[in-house]
PAFI-570674 format. One record per atom (N, C-alpha, C, O, CB): z, y, x. Coordinates in steps of 0.05 Angstrom, whole numbers, plus 5000, padded with zeros to 4 digits. Each point is the difference from the previous one (the first is absolute). Glycine has a CB too. Example, Ala and Ser with C-alpha at 12.3 -4.5 7.8 and 13.67 -1.06 7.14 Angstrom:
% PAFI-570674
515648865264500050244982500050245018501350005021501249774941496150445031500150245016501450224985500450225010495349655014
***
This chain:
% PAFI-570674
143057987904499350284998496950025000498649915018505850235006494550034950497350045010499250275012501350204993497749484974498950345051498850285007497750014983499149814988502450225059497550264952496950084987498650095035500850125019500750154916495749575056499549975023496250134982499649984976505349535061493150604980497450014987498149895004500249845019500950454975495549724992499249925001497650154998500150104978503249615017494350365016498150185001497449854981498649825009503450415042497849874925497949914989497550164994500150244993503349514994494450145015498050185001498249954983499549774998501250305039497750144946498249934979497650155007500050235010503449674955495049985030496850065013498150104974498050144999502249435042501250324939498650134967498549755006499849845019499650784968499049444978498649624998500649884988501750064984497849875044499049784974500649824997501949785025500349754999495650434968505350025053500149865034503049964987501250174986495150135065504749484956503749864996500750325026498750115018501649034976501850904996502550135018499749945022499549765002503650244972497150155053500549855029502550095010500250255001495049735012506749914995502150085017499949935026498749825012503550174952499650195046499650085033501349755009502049924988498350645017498449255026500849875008501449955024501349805006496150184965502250225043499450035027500650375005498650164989497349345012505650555010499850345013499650095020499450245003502749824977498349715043500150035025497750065013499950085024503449684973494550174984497549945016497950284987500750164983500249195023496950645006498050234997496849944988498150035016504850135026496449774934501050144977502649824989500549785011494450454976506649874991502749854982497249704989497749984991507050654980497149245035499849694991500449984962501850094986501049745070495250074937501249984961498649684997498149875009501250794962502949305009499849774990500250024973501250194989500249635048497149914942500750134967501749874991500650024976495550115010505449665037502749864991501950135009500450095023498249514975503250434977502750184998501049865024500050115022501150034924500249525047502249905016499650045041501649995018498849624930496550445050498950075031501450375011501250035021492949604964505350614995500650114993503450025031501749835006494450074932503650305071502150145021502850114985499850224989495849965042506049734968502450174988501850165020501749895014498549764949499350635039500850225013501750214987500150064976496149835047504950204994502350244999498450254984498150115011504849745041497550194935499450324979498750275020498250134991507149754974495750175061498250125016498349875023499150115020503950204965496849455007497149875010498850014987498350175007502449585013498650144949498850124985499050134988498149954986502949925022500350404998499050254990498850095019498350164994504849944978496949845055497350145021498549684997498649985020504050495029497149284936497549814995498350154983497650055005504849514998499250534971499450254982498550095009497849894998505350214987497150155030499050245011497849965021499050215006505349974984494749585023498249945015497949924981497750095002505249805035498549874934497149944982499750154994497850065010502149644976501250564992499850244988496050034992498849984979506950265054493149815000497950154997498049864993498450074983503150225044498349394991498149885006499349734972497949944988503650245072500849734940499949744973500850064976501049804990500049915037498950484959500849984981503150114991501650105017494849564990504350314961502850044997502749855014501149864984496550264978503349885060502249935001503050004992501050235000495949795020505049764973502350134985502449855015499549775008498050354942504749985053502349755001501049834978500750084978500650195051498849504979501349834985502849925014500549985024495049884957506450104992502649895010500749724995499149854982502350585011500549505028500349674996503849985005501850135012492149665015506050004959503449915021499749845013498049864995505150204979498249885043500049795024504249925002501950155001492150145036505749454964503149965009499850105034498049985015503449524946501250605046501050065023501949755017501050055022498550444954
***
């Protein structure tokens, strides 16, 4: 069985690679520019990872993944 599980990606404009969120727990959010490092979280974790980058880094978006269960 697979789930959709997300993935918070963030674009800074540029020439800068994508950063995705690594880390949430901590103060500021943790990013890394490797996907496979990259946190796979539940759809409303993500959307308040969302809503915290929103102001400060740039465009943030969700990304979707499958994961076996």
């Amino acid at each position: 069985m697979k789930n959709i599980k997300f993935l918070v990606k963030v674009n800074r404009g540029g020439a800068r690679a994508p950063q995705y969120v690594q880390r949430v727990d901590s103060s500021p959010i943790q990013m890394t520019t490797i996907r496979k490092l990259a946190q796979v979280m539940g759809r409303f974790t993500a959307e308040d990872a969302v809503k915290s980058l929103q102001n400060s880094r740039g465009i943030a978006e969700l990304e979707s993944v499958q994961v076996n269960a």
